[in-house]
PyMOL commands that place a pseudoatom at each C-alpha (Angstrom):
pseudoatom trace, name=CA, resn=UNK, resi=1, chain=A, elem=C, hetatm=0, pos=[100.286, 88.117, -74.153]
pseudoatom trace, name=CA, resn=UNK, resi=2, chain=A, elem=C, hetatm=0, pos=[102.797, 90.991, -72.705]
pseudoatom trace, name=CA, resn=UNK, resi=3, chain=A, elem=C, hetatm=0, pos=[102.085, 94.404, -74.252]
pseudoatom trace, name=CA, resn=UNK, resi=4, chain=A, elem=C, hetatm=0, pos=[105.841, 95.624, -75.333]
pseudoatom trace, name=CA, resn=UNK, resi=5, chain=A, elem=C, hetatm=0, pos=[106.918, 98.980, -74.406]
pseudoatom trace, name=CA, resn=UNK, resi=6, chain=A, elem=C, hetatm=0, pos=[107.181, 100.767, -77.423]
pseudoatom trace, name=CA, resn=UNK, resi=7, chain=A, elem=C, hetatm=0, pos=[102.933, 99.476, -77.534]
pseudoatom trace, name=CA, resn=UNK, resi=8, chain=A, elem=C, hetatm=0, pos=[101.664, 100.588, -74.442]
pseudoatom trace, name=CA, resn=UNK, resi=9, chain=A, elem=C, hetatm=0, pos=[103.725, 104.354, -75.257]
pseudoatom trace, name=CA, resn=UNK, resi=10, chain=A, elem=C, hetatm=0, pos=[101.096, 107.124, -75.136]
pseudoatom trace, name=CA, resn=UNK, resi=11, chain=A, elem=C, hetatm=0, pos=[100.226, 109.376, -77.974]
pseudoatom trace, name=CA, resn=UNK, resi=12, chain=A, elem=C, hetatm=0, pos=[101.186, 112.944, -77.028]
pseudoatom trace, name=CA, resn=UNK, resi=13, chain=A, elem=C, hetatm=0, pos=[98.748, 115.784, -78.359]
pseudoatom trace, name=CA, resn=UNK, resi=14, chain=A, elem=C, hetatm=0, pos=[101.793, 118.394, -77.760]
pseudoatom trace, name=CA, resn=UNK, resi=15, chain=A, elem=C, hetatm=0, pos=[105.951, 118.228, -77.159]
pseudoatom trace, name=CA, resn=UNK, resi=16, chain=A, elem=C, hetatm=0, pos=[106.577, 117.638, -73.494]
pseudoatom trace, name=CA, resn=UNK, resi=17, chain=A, elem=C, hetatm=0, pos=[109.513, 119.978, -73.764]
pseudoatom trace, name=CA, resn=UNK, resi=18, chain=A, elem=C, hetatm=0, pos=[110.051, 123.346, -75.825]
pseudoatom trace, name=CA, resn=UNK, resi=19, chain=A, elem=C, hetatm=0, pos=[112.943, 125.455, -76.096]
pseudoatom trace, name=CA, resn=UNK, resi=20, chain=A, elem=C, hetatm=0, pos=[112.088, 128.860, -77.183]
pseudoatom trace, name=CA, resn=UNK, resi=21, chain=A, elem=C, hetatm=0, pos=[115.398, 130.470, -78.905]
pseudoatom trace, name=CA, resn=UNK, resi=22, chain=A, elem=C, hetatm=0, pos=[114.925, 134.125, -77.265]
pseudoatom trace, name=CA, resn=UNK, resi=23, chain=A, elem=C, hetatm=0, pos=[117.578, 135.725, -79.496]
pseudoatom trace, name=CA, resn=UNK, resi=24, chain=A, elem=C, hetatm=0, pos=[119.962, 135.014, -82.846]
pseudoatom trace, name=CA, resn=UNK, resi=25, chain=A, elem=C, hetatm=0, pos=[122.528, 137.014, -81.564]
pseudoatom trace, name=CA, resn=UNK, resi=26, chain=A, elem=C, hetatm=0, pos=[125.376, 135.759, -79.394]
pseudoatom trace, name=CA, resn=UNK, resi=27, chain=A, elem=C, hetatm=0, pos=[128.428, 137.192, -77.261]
pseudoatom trace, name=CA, resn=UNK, resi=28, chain=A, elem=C, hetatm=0, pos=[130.482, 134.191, -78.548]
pseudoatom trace, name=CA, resn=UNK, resi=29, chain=A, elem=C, hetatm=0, pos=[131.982, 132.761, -82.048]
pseudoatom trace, name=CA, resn=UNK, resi=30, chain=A, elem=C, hetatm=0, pos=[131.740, 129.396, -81.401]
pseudoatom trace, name=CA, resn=UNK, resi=31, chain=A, elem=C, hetatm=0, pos=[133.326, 127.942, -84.818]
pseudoatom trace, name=CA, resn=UNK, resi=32, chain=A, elem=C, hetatm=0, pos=[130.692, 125.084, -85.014]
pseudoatom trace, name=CA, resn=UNK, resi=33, chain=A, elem=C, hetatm=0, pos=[127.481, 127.095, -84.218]
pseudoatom trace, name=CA, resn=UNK, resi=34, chain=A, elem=C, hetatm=0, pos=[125.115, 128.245, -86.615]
pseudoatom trace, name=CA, resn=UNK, resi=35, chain=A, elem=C, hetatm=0, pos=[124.401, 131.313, -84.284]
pseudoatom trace, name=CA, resn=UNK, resi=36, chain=A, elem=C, hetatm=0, pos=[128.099, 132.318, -85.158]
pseudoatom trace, name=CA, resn=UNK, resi=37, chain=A, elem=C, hetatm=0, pos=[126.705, 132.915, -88.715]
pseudoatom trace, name=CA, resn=UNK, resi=38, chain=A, elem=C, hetatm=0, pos=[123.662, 134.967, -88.621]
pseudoatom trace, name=CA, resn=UNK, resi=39, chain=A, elem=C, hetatm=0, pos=[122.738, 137.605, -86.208]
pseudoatom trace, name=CA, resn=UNK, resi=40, chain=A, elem=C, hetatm=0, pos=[119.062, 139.544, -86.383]
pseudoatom trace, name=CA, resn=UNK, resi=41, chain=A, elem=C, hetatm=0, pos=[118.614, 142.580, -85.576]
pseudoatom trace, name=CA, resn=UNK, resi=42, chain=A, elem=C, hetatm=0, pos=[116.193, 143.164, -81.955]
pseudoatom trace, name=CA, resn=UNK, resi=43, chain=A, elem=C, hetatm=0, pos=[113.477, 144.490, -84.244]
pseudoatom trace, name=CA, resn=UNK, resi=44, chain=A, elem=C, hetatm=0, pos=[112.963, 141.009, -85.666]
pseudoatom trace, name=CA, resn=UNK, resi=45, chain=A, elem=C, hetatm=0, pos=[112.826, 138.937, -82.399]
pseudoatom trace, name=CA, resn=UNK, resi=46, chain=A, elem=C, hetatm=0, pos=[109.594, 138.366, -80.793]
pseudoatom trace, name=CA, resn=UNK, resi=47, chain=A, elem=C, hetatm=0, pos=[108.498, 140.432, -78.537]
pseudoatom trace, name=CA, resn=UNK, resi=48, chain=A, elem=C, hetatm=0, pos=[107.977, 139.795, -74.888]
pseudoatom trace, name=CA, resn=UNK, resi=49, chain=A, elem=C, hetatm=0, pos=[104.184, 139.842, -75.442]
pseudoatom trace, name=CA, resn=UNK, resi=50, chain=A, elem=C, hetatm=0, pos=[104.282, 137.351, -77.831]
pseudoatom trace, name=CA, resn=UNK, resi=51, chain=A, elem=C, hetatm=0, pos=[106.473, 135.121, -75.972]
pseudoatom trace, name=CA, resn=UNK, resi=52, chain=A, elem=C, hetatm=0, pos=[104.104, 135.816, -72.971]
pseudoatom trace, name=CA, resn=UNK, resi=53, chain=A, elem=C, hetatm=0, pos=[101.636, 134.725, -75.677]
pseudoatom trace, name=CA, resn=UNK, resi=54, chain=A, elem=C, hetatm=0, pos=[103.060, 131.091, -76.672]
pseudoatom trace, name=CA, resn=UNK, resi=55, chain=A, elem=C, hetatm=0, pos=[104.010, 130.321, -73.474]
pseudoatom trace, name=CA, resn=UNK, resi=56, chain=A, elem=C, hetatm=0, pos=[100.198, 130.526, -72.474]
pseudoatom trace, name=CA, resn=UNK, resi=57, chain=A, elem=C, hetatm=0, pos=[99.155, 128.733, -75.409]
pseudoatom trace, name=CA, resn=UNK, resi=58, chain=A, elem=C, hetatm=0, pos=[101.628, 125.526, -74.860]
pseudoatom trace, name=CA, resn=UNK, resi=59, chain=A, elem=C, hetatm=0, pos=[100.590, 125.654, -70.950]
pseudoatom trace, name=CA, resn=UNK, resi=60, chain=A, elem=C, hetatm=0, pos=[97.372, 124.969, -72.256]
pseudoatom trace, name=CA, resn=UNK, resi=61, chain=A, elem=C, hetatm=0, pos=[98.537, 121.945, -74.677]
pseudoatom trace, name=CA, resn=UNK, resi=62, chain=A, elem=C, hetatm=0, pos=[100.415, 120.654, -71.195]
pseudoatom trace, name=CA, resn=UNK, resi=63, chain=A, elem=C, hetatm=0, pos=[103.708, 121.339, -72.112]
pseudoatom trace, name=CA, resn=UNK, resi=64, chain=A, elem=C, hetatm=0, pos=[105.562, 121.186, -68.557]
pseudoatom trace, name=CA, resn=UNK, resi=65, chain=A, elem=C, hetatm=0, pos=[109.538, 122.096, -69.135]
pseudoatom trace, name=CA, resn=UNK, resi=66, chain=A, elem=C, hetatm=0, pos=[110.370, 125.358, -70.962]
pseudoatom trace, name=CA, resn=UNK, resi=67, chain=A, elem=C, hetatm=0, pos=[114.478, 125.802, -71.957]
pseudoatom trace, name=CA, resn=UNK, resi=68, chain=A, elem=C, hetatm=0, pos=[115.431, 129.220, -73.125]
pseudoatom trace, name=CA, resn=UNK, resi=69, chain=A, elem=C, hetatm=0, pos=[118.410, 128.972, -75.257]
pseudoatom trace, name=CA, resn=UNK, resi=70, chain=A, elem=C, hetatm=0, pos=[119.838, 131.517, -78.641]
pseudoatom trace, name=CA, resn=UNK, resi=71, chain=A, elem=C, hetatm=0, pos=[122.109, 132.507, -79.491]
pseudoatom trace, name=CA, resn=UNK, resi=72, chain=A, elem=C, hetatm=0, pos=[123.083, 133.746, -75.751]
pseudoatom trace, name=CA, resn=UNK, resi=73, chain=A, elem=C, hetatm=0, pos=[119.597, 133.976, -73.866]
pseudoatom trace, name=CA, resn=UNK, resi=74, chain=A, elem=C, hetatm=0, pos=[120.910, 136.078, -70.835]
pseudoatom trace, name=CA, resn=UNK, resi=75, chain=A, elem=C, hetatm=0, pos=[121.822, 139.022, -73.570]
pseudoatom trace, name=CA, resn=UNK, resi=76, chain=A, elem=C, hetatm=0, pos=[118.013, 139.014, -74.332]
pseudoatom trace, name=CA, resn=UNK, resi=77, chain=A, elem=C, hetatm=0, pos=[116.169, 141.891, -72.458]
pseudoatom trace, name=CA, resn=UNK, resi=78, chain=A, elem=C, hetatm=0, pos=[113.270, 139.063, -72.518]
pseudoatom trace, name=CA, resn=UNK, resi=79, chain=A, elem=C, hetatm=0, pos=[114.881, 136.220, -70.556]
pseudoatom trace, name=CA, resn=UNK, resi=80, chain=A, elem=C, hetatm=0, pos=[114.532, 138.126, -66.678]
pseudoatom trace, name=CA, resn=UNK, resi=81, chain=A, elem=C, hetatm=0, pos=[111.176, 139.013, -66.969]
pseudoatom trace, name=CA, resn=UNK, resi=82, chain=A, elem=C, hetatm=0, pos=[109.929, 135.463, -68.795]
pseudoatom trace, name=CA, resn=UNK, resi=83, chain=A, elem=C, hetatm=0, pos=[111.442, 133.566, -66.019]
pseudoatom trace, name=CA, resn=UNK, resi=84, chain=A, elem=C, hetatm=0, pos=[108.969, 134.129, -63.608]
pseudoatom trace, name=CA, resn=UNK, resi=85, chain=A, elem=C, hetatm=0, pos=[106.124, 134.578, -65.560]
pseudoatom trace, name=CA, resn=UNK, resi=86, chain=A, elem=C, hetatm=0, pos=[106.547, 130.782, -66.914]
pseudoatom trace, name=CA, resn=UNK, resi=87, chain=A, elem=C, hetatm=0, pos=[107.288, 129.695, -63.737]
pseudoatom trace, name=CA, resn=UNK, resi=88, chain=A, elem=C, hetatm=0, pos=[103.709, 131.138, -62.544]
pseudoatom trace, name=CA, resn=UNK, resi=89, chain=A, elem=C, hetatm=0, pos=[102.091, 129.436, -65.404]
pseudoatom trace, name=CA, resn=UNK, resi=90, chain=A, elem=C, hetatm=0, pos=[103.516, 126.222, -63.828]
pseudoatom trace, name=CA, resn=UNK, resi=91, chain=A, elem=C, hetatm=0, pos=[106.395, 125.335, -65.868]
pseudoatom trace, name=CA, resn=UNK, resi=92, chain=A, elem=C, hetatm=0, pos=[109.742, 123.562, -65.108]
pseudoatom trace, name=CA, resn=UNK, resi=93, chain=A, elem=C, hetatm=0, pos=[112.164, 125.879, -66.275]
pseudoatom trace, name=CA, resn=UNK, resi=94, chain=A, elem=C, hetatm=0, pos=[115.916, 125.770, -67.927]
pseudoatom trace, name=CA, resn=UNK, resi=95, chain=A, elem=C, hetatm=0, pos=[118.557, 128.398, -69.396]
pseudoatom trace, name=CA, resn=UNK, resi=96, chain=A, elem=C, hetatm=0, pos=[121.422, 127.035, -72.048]
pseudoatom trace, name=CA, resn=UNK, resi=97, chain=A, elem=C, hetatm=0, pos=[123.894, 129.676, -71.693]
pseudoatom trace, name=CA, resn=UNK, resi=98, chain=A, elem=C, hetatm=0, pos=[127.951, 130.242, -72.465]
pseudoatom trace, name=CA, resn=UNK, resi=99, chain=A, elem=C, hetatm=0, pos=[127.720, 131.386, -69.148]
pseudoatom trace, name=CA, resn=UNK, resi=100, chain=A, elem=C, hetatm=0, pos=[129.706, 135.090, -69.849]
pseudoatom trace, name=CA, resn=UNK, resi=101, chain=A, elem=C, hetatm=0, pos=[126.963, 136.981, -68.240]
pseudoatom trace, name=CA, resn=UNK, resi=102, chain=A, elem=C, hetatm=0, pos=[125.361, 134.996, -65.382]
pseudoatom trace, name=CA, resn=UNK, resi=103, chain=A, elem=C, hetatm=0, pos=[125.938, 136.978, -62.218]
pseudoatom trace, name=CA, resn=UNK, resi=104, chain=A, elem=C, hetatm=0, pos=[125.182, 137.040, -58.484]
pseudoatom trace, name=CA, resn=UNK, resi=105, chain=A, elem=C, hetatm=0, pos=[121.423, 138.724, -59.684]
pseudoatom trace, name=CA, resn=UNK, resi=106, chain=A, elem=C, hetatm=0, pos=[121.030, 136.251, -62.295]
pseudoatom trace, name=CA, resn=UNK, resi=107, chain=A, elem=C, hetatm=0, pos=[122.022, 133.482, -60.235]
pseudoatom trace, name=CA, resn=UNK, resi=108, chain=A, elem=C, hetatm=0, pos=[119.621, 135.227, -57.635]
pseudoatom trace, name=CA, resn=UNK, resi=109, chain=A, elem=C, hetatm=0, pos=[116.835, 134.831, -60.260]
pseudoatom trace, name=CA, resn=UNK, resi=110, chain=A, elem=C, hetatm=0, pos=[117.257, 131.003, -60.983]
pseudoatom trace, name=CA, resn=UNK, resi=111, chain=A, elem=C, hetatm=0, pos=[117.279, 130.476, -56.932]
pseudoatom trace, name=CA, resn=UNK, resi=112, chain=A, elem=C, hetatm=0, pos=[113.927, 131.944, -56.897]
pseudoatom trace, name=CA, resn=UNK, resi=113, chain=A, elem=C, hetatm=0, pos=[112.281, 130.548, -59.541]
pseudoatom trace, name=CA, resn=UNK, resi=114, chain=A, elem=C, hetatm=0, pos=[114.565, 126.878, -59.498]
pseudoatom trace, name=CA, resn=UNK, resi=115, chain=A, elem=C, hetatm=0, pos=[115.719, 127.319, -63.150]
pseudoatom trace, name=CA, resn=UNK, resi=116, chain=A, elem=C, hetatm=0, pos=[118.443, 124.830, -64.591]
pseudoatom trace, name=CA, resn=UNK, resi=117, chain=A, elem=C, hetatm=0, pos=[121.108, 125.813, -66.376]
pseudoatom trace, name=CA, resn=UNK, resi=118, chain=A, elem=C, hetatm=0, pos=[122.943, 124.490, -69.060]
pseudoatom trace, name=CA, resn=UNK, resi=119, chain=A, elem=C, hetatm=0, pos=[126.558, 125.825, -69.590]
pseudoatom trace, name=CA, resn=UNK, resi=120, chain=A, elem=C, hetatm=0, pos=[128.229, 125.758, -73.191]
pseudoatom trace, name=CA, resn=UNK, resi=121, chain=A, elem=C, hetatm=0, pos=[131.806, 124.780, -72.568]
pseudoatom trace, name=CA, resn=UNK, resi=122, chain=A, elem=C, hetatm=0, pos=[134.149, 123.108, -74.726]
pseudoatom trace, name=CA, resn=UNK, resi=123, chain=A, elem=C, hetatm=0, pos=[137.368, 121.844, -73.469]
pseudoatom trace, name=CA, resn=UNK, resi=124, chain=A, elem=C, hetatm=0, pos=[138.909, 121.723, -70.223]
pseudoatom trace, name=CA, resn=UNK, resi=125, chain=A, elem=C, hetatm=0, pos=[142.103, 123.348, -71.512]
pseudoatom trace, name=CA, resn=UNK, resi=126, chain=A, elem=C, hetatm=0, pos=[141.967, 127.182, -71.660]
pseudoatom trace, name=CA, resn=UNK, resi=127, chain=A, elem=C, hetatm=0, pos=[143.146, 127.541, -74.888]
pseudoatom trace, name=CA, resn=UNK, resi=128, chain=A, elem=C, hetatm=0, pos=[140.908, 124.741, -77.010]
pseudoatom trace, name=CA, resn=UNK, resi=129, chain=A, elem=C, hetatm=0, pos=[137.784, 126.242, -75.354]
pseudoatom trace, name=CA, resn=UNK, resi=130, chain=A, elem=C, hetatm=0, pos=[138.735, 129.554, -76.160]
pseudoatom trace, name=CA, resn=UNK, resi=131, chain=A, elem=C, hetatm=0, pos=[140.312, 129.038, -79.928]
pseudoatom trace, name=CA, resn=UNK, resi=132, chain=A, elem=C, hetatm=0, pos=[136.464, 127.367, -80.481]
pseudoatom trace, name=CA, resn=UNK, resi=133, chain=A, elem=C, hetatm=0, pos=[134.707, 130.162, -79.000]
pseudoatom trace, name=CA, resn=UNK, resi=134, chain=A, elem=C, hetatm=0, pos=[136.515, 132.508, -80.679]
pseudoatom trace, name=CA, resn=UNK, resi=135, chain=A, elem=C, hetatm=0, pos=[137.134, 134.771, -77.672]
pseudoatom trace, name=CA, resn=UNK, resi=136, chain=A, elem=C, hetatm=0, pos=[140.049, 134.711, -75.391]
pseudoatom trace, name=CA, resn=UNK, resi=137, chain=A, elem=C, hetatm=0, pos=[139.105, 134.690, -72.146]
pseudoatom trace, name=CA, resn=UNK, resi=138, chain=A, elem=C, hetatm=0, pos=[135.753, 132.887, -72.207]
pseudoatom trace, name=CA, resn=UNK, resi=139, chain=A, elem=C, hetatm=0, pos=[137.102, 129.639, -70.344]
pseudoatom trace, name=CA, resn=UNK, resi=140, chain=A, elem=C, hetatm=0, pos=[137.751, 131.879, -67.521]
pseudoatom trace, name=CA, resn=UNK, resi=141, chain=A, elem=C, hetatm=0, pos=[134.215, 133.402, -68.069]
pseudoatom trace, name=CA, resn=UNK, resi=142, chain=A, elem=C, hetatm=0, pos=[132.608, 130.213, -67.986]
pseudoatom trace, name=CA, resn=UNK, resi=143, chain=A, elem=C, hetatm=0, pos=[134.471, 128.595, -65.630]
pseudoatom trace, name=CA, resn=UNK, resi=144, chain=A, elem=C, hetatm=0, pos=[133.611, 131.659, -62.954]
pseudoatom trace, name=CA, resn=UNK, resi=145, chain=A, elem=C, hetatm=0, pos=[130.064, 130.503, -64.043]
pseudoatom trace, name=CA, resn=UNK, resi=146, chain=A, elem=C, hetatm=0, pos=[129.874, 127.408, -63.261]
pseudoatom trace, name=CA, resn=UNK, resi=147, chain=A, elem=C, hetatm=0, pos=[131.803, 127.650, -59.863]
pseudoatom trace, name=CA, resn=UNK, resi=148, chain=A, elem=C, hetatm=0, pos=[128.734, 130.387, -59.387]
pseudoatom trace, name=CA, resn=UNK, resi=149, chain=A, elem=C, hetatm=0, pos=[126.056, 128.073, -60.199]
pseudoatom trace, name=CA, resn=UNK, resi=150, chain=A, elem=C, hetatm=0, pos=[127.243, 125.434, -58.193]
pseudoatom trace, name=CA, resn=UNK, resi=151, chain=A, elem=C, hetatm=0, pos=[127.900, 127.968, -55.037]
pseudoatom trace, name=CA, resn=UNK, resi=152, chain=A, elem=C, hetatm=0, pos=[124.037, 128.486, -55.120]
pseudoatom trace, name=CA, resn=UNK, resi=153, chain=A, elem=C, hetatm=0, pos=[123.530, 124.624, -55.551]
pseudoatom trace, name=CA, resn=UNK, resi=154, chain=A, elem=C, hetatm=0, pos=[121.358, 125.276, -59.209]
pseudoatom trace, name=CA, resn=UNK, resi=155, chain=A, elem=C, hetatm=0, pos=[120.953, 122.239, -61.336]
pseudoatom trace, name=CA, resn=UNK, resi=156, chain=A, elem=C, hetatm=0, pos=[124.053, 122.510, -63.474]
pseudoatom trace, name=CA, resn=UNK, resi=157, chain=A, elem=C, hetatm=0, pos=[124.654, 120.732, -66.689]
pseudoatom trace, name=CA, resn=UNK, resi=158, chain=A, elem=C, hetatm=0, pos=[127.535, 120.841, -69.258]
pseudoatom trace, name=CA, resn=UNK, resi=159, chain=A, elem=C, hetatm=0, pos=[126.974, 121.280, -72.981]
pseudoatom trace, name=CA, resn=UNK, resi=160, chain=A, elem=C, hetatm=0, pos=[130.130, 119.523, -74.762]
pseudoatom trace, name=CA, resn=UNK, resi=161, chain=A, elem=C, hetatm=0, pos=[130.112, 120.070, -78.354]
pseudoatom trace, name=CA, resn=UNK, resi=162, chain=A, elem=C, hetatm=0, pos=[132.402, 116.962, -79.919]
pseudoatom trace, name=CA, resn=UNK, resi=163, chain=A, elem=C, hetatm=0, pos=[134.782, 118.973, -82.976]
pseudoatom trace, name=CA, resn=UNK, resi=164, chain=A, elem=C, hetatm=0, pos=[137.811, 118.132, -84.579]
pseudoatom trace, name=CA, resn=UNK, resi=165, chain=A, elem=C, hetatm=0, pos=[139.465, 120.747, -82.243]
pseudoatom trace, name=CA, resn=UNK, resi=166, chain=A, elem=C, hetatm=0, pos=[138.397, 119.479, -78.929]
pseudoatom trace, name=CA, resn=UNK, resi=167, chain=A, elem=C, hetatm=0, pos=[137.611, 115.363, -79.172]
pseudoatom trace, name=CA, resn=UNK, resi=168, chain=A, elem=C, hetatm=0, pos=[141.276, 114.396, -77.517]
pseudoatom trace, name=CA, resn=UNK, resi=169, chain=A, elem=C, hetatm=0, pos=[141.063, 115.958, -74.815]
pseudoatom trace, name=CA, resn=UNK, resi=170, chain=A, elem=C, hetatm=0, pos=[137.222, 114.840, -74.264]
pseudoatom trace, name=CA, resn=UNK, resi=171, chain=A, elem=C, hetatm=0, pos=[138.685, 112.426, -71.720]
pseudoatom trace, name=CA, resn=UNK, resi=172, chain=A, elem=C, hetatm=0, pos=[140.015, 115.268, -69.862]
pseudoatom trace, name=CA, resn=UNK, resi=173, chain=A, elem=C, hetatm=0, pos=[137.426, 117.227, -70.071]
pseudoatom trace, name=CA, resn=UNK, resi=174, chain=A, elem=C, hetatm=0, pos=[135.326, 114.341, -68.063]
pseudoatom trace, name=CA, resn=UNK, resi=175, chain=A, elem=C, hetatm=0, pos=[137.671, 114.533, -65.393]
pseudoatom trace, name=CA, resn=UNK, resi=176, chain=A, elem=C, hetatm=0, pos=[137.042, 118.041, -65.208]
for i in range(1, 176): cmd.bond("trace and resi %d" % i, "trace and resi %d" % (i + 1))
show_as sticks, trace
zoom trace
């Protein structure tokens, strides 16, 4: 008799993946996010030891793709110097980001150490993205992101988040 799939899975002693929110706080307003609601102050994030720390620890429980995410990770003074250390511990490595602040250095950065990137974006039209993000301007912003990414040929995704302001024009938005 044929073992099925869902038989023959293997029990995992530890997550394959872990994202590791780096900060609360956020450069955008996105109406939907809970990040939009609560800020922290830098005293109460972890520190860049301790992050050092529990990226160590889930090495050692073979965890093999770390994603850094918030809030915004790139406003975190933690993100630039993590990035290479997890890559030295041996980890695949990933950035969601609204994309406002990745720059040629930044960009440099996920070269180097082959980092994917995630970009939040909402809409294809200008105006929905930026009425949901709650900053005028930030299509433009992420737009000049992505066309970045891409120029350096870094594994870009798209984060869509389906609302009530945005699902009509999803169609678009795949065409984009």
């Amino acid at each position: 008799m044929a073992t099925s799939s869902v038989e023959a899975l293997v029990e995992l002693d530890a997550p394959l993946h872990l994202n590791i929110e780096l900060t609360a706080n956020c450069n955008s307003r996105c109406q939907f996010c809970f990040s939009a609601k609560r800020s922290r102050s830098v005293e109460s994030e972890p520190s860049l030891e301790l992050l050092k720390r529990i990226l160590g620890r889930v090495r050692t429980a073979d965890v093999f793709r770390i994603t850094f995410f918030g809030g915004e990770p790139t406003i975190s003074p933690h993100l630039r110097p993590l990035i290479p250390y997890a890559y030295d511990l041996g980890f695949f490595l990933g950035v969601i980001s609204n994309g406002f602040l990745i720059n040629a250095d930044l960009v440099k950065l996920f070269v180097q150490f082959e980092v994917s990137v995630g970009i939040s974006i909402h809409s294809h039209d200008p105006g929905i993205n930026d009425e949901i993000t709650g900053i005028k301007g930030a299509f433009l912003k992420t737009h000049a992101a992505l066309r970045l990414l891409r120029e350096h040929n870094i594994d870009t995704t798209c984060n869509f988040t389906l609302t009530n302001k945005n699902y009509s024009a999803f169609g678009g938005f795949v065409e984009y």
